[in-house]
N, C-alpha and C positions, 0 to 999 in steps of 0.2 A: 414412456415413463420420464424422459428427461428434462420434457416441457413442465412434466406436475412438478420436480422433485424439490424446486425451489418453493412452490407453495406447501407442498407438502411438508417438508422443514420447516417451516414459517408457522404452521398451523401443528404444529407438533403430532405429525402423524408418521406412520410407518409406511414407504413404499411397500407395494401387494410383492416386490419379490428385492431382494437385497443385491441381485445379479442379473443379466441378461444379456442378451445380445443386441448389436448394431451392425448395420451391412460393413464388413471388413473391421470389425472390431466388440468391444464387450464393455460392459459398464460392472463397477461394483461398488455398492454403497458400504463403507466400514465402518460409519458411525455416524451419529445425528448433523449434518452438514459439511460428511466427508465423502466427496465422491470419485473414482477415479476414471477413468477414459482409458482404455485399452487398446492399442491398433494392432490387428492381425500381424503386421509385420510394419514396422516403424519404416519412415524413408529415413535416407542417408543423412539430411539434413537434423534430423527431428531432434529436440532437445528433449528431457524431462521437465516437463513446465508445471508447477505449481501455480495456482493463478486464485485469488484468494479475496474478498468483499465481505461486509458484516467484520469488522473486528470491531469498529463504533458502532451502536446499534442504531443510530439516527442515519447512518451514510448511504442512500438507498439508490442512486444512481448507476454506482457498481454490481450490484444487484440486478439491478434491470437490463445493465450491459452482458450478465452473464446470461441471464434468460432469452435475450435475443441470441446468443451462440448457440445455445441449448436447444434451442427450436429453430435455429435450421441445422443442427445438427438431424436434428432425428427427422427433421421432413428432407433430409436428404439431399440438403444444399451443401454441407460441409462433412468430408470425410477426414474421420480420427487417421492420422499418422503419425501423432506422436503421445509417448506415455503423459497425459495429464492430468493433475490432480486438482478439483475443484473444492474449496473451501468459506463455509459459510461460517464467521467467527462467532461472533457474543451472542447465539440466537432468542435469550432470554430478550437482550436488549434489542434486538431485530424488531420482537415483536411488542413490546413496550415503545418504542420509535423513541429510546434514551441512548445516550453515548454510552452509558457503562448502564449497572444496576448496581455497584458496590465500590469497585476500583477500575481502574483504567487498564482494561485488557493488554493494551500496546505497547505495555510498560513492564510487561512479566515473561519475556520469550529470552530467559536466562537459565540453563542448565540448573545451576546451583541453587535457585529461586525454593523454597519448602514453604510458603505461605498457606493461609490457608483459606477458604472462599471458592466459592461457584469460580469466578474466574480467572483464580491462579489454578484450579484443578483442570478446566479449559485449555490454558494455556499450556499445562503438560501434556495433555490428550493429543493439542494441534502441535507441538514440538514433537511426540513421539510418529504421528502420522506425516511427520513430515522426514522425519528420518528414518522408518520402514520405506517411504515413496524413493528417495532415490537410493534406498540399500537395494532393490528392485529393479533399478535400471539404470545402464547402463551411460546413457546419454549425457550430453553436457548437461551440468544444473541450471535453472533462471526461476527465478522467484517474480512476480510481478503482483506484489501486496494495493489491491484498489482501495481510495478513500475519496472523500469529498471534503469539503476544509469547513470549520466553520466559518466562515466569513469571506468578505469579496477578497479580490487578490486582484494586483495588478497582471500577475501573469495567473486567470484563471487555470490552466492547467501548468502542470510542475511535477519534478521529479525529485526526491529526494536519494542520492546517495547514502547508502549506509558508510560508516569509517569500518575502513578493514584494513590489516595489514596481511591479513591470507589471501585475499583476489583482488587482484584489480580486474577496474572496469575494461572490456573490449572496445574495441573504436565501433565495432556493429552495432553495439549497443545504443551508441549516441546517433547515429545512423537511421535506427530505426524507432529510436523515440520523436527525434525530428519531425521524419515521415508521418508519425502518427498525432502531430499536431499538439507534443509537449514544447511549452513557450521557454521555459526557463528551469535551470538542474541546479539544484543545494546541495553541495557538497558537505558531508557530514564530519564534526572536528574530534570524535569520539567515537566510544560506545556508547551505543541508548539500546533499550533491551527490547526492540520494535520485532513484528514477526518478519522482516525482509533484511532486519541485519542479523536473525538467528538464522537463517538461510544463507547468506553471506560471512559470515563468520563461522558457523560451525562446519558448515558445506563448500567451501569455497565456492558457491550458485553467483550467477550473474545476478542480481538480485537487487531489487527499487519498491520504493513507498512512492503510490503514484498518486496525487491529487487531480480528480476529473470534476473541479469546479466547485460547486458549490452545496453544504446538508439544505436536501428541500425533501419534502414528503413525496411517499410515490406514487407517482403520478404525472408529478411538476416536474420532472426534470425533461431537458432538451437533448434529449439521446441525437439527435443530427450533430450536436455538435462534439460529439466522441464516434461518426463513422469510423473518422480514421483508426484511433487505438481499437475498435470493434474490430476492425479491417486486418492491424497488429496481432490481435491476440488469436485472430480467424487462422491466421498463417501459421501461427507457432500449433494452434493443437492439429492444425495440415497437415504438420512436418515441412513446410512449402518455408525458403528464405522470404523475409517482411520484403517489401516496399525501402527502400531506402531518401534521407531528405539530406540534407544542409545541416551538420551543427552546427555551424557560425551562425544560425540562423535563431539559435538558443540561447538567451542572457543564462550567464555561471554565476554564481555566487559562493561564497564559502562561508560557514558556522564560525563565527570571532570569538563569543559568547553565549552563554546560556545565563536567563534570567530565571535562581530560583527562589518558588517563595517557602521564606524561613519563619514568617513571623505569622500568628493571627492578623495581627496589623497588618496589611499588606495592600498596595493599590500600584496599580500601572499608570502611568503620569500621561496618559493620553485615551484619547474615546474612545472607550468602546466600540464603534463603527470602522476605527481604522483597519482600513483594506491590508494583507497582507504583503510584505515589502514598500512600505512607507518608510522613506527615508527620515531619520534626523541629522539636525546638523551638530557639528562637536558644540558640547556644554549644555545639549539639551536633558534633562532629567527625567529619565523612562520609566525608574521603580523607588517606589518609598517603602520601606521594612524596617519595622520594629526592632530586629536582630543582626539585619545584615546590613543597615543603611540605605541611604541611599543609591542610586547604579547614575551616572552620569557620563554621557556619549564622551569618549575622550578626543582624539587631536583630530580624529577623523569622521566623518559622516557613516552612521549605522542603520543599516534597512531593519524592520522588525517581521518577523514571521510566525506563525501559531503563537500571539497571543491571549493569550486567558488565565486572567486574574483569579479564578475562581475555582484554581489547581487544589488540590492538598498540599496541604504543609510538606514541605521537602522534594515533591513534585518540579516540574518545569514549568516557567508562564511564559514563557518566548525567549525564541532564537533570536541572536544577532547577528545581522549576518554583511558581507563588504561585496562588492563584485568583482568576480575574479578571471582572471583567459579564460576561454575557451582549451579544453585538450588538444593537445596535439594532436592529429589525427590524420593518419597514413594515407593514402588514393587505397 
């Protein structure tokens, strides 16, 4: 059943049984692209891992990364040992191949949130199954929320730090994203109500928005070039410690600013083409807005990151961001 359950989700159907078994473990599906992974008995190692694709509904990479687990899971190449819970986000917009169908799913993983739409009601359903998942187990928390970016990037793969002041990040962490062929980590200067900082912030979870290159239809994407994180994510529902690489070997960056748009009037002062982390130099003019003026790079040169002009009103149209050390990081 594991290998259908992501078409089967996709295609809005009911798997023939909601539970079952796997050699040294159990599956149970709780809701429409809610699954969980059960091991007989967890190794020592094993964290609770939530591991999570579809929250844009164009992002189709991560998806195909999780169906490759999924099928060797159940042919018997990879044994569950640790509690994981698999999550398929906006599946209206999965299967329409749109980012949203109404509002920006990524943007409502806030407790407090009472909006109303398909998916902010979503967005309660995957906060509440994510807080039944580790009321459940007892294991360290890690969130690893997969996307694709719209557009090219100088560092095609990338990590987004959520901002927290309830967890900090582990030095394994940085460890094992290296390993798995993450180029560069954003340090986040806030709260954004993304589903890997409601994991992190509400959970104290180790917990990343991870971009694995680039939105293309399914089919196109170059899974070779995401073995590694494949390899990452194969370990963690193992229970088995990752692969460890080099962070030095990772450009840091940190969140300087947020560009939001305020006005109808609103345009980004550079192509649309521009790859993600395109530097400007100080005095260059990034945003022109009706209400909030214009935005111009100040004494210092600014990379830009997710932008998109074509936000909602009060939305975000790009990060700015500076580059910053490396963590420190212990032997």
């Amino acid at each position: 059943m594991l290998a259908e359950w992501l078409t089967l989700t996709l295609d809005g159907e009911a798997p023939d049984a909601r539970q079952g078994r796997l050699p040294f473990a159990r599956y149970v599906v709780h809701a429409p692209g809610v699954l969980e992974l059960i091991p007989s008995a967890a190794r020592q190692q094993a964290r609770a891992c939530v591991l999570s694709a579809g929250i844009h509904g164009n992002e189709t990479a991560p998806i195909e990364l999780l169906g490759e687990l999924l099928a060797r899971l159940e042919a018997g190449l990879l044994r569950v040992g640790a509690p994981t819970l698999i999550i398929l986000g906006n599946i209206p917009a999965l299967r329409a191949g749109e980012r949203f169908t109404a509002t920006n799913l990524n943007r409502l993983f806030d407790r407090e949130q009472r909006a109303d739409g398909d998916e902010a009601q979503r967005a309660r359903q995957l906060m509440a199954a994510v807080d039944e998942f580790y009321a459940r187990h007892s294991q360290p928390r890690l969130h690893y929320d997969l996307h694709t970016a719209i557009r090219d990037s100088r560092y095609p793969l990338f990590a987004v730090e959520p901002y927290t002041q309830e967890a900090a990040t582990d030095a394994e962490q940085w460890r094992w994203l290296a390993a798995a062929g993450i180029q560069a980590v954003l340090h986040q200067h806030r709260h954004s109500w993304t589903f890997s900082h409601y994991s992190r912030h509400y959970h104290a979870a180790q917990a990343f928005t991870l971009e694995l290159g680039k939105v293309r239809a399914f089919g196109d994407n170059d899974l070779g070039a995401l073995r590694p994180m494949r390899q990452l994510l194969e370990a963690l529902v193992e229970g088995r410690e990752p692969s460890g690489g080099d962070p030095q070997a990772m450009a840091f960056f940190q969140v300087e600013h947020e560009l939001m748009r305020q006005a109808e009037n609103f345009k980004l002062c550079f192509a649309d083409a521009t790859p993600n982390f395109t530097e400007f130099a100080a005095g260059t003019r990034l945003a022109a807005d009706a209400v909030a003026g214009d935005f111009v790079v100040d004494s210092a040169p600014l990379a830009v990151v997710f932008p998109n002009a074509a936000v909602e009103i009060g939305a975000r149209a790009a990060l700015l961001v500076r580059p910053t050390p490396p963590p420190q990081i212990g032997g």
